[in-house]
C-alpha positions as CSV (number, residue, x, y, z in Angstrom):
1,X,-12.7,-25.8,0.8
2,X,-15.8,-24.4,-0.5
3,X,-15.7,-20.7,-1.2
4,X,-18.8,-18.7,-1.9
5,X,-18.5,-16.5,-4.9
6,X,-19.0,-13.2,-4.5
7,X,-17.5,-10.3,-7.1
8,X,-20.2,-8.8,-9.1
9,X,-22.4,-6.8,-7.0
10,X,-19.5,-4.4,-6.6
11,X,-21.0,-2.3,-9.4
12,X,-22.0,0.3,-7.2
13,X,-18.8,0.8,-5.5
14,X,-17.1,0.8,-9.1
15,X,-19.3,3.9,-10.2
16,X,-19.5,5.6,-6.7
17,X,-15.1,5.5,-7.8
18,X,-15.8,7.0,-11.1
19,X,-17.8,9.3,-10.1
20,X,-14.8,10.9,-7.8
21,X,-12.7,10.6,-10.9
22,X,-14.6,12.7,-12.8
23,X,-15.6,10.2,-15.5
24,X,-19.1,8.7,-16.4
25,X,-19.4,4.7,-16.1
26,X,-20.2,3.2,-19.0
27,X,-21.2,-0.5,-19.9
28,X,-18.3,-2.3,-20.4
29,X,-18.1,-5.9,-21.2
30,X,-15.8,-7.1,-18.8
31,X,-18.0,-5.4,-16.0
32,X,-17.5,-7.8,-13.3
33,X,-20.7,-10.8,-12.8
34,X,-21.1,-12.5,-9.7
35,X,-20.1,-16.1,-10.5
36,X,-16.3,-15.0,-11.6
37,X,-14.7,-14.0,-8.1
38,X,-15.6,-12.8,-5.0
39,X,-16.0,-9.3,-3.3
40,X,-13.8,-7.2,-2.1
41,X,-13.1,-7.1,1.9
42,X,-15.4,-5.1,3.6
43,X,-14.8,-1.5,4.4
44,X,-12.4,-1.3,7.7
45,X,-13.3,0.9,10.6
46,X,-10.1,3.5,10.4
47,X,-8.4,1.4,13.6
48,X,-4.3,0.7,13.6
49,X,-3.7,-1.0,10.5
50,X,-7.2,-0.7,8.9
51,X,-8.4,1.5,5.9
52,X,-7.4,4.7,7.3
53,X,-3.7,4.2,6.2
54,X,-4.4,3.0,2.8
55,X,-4.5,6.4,1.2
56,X,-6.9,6.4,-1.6
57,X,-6.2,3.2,-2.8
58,X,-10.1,1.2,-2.9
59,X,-10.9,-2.0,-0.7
60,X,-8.2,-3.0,1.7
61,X,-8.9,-4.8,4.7
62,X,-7.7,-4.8,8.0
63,X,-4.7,-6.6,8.8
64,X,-6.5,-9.1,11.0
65,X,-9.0,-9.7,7.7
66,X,-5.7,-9.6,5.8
67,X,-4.4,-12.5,7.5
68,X,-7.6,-14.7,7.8
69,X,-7.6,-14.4,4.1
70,X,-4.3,-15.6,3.5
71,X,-4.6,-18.6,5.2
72,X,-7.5,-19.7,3.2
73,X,-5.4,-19.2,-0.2
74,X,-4.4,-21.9,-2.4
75,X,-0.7,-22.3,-2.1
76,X,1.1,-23.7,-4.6
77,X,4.2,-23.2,-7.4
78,X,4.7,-20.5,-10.1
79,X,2.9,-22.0,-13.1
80,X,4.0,-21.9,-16.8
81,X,4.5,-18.5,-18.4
82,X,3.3,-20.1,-21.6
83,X,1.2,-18.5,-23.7
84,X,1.3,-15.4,-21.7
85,X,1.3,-12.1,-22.9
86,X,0.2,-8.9,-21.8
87,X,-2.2,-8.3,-24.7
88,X,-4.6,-11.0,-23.1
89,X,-5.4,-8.7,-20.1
90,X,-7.0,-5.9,-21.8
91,X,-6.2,-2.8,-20.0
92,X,-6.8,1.4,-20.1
93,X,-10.4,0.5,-21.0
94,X,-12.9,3.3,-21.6
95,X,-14.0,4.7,-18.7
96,X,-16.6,7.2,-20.0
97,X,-16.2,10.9,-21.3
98,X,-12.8,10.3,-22.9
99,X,-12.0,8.8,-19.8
100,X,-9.4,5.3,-19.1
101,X,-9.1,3.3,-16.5
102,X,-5.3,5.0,-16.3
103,X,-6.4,8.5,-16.3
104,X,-9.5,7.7,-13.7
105,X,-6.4,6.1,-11.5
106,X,-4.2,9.6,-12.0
107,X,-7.1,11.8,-10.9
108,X,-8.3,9.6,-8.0
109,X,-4.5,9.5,-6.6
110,X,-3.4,12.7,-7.1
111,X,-4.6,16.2,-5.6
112,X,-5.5,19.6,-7.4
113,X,-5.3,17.5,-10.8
114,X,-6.6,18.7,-13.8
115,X,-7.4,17.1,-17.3
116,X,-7.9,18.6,-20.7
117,X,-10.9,18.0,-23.0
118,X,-9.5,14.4,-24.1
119,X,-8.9,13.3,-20.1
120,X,-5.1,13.8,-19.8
121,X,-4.0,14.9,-16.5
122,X,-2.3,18.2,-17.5
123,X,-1.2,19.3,-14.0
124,X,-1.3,17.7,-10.3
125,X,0.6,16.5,-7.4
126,X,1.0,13.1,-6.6
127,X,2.7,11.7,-3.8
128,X,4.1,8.0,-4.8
129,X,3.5,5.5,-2.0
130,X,6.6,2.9,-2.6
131,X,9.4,5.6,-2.7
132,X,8.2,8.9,-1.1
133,X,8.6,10.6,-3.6
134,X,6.7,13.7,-5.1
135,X,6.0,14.5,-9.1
136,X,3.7,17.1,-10.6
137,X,4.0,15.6,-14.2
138,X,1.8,12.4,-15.1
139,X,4.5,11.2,-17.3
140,X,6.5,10.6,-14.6
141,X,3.7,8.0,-13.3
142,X,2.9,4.6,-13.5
143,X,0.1,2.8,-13.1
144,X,1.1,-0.5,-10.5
145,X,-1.0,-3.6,-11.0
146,X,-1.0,-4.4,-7.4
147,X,-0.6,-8.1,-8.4
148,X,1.2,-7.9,-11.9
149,X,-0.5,-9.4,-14.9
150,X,2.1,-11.7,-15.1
151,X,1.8,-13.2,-11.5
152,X,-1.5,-13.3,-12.0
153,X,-1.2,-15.4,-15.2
154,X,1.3,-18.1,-12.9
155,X,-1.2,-18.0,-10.5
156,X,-4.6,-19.0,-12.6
157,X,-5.6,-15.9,-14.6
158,X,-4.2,-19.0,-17.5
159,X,-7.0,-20.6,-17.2
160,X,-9.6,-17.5,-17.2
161,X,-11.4,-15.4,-20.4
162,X,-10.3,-12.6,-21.6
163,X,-13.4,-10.5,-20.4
164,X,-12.2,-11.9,-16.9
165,X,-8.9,-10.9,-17.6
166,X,-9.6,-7.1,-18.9
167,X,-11.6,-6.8,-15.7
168,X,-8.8,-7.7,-13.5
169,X,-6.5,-5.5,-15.2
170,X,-8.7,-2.3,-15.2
171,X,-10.3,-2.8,-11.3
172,X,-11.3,0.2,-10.1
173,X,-13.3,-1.5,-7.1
174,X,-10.4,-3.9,-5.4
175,X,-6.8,-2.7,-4.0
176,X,-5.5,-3.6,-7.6
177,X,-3.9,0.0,-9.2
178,X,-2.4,2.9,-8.0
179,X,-0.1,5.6,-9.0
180,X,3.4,5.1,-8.5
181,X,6.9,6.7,-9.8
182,X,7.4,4.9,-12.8
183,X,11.0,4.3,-11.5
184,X,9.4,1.9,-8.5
185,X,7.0,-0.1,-11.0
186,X,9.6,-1.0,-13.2
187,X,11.7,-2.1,-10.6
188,X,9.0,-4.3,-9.3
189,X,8.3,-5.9,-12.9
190,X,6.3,-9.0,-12.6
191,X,8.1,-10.0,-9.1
192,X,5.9,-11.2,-5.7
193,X,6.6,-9.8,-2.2
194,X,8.9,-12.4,-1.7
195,X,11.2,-11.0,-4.0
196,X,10.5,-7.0,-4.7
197,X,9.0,-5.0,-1.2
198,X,8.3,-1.4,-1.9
199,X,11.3,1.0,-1.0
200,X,9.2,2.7,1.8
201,X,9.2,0.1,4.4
202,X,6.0,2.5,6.0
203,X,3.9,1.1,3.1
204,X,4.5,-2.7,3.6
205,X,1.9,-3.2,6.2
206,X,-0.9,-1.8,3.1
207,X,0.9,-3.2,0.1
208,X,0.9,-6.9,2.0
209,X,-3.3,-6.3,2.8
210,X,-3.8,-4.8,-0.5
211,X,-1.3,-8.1,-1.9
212,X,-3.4,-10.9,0.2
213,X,-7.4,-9.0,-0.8
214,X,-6.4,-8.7,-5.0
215,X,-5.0,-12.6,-4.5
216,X,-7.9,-13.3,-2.3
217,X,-10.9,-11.9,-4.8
218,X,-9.8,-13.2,-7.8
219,X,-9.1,-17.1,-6.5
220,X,-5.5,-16.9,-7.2
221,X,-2.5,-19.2,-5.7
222,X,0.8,-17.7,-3.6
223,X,3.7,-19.5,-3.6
224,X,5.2,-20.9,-0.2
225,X,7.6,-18.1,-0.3
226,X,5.1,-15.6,-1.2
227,X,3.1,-16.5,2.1
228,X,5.5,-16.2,3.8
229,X,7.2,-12.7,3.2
230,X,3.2,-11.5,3.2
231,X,2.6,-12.9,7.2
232,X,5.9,-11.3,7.8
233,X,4.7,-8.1,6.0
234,X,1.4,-8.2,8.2
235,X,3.1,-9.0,11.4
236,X,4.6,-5.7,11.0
237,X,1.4,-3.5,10.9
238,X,0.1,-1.7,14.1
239,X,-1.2,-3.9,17.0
């Protein structure tokens, strides 16, 4: 099936993201260009199981866009983890102003949060979508690749470069990172929905739309098993 791509001329949106964090964009080589994935869903209009849920987290469609999107995805088996490590996904780039793509994540998730002169998120509140639960020190945070670096590498991110790859693992525009207890990110590791859903069953209707637009943007494969614990995911969302 032919797909247009579409990816790059998210700039904008990237900055217009920045520029809430706090930190100044700056030109960064693995700034995404229009011929390596497509764009992001477009913005949903706040009704049941649309944006308005999603928190702060950038990008994710409705469930009815959610679930035209998954049927158009390759499906196919977990590839080789050979040759994978996380080193080949570049991530916490620069964001500007001392600024990385982690701290830009901590200050766009969390509310009264403020930074020292080198960025760090020296006080806050954030609310951790997976568990419920609430921490006012950063170092009790994660930051969740929506689809892990690892899945992503089973599921072609092997085959891309490594400017690609960095892009994908510092995406500020697409559904991609957010702020979690670092307890619920490391019990999710590297696994699909299929196999890890977040403890708060309230959040499964976003995480599965988030899920299907990250998978959907960058080209990348689910699994037969995958598909189907996301339909079943997005079944559950508000009629």
């Amino acid at each position: 099936m032919a797909r247009q791509k579409r990816w790059w001329g998210q700039g904008l949106a990237a900055v217009a993201v920045l520029a809430v964090a706090g930190c100044t964009a700056i030109d960064n080589p693995a700034a995404p260009r229009a011929s390596d994935a497509k764009p992001s869903a477009s913005p949903s209009t706040g009704t049941p199981g649309g944006e308005a849920d999603a928190g702060t987290l950038p990008g994710v469609p409705s469930a009815e866009q959610a679930r035209t999107e998954l049927t158009e995805l390759k499906v196919a088996p977990h590839g080789s983890m050979s040759g994978y490590s996380r080193d080949k996904f570049p991530h916490w780039a620069e964001q500007g102003e001392h600024c990385n793509t982690r701290e830009t994540v901590l200050e766009r998730d969390g509310t009264g949060v403020t930074r020292d002169n080198e960025c760090r998120a020296v006080s806050g509140r954030w609310v951790s979508v997976y568990d419920d639960k609430t921490f006012t020190d950063a170092s009790d945070l994660d930051i969740d690749h929506m689809v892990p670096l690892a899945n992503g590498w089973r599921s072609g991110a092997n085959t891309w470069t490594q400017e690609k790859r960095k892009a994908f693992a510092n995406d500020l525009t697409h559904p991609q990172l957010l702020a979690v207890s670092a307890a619920s990110n490391r019990s999710k590791g590297d696994q699909g929905p299929d196999e890890w859903k977040p403890p708060s069953h309230a959040y499964w209707c976003t995480y599965a739309r988030a899920w299907v637009s990250v998978k959907s943007t960058y080209e990348l494969s689910v699994t037969e098993p995958e598909k189907t614990a996301l339909t079943k995911m997005l079944d559950a969302c508000p009629a």
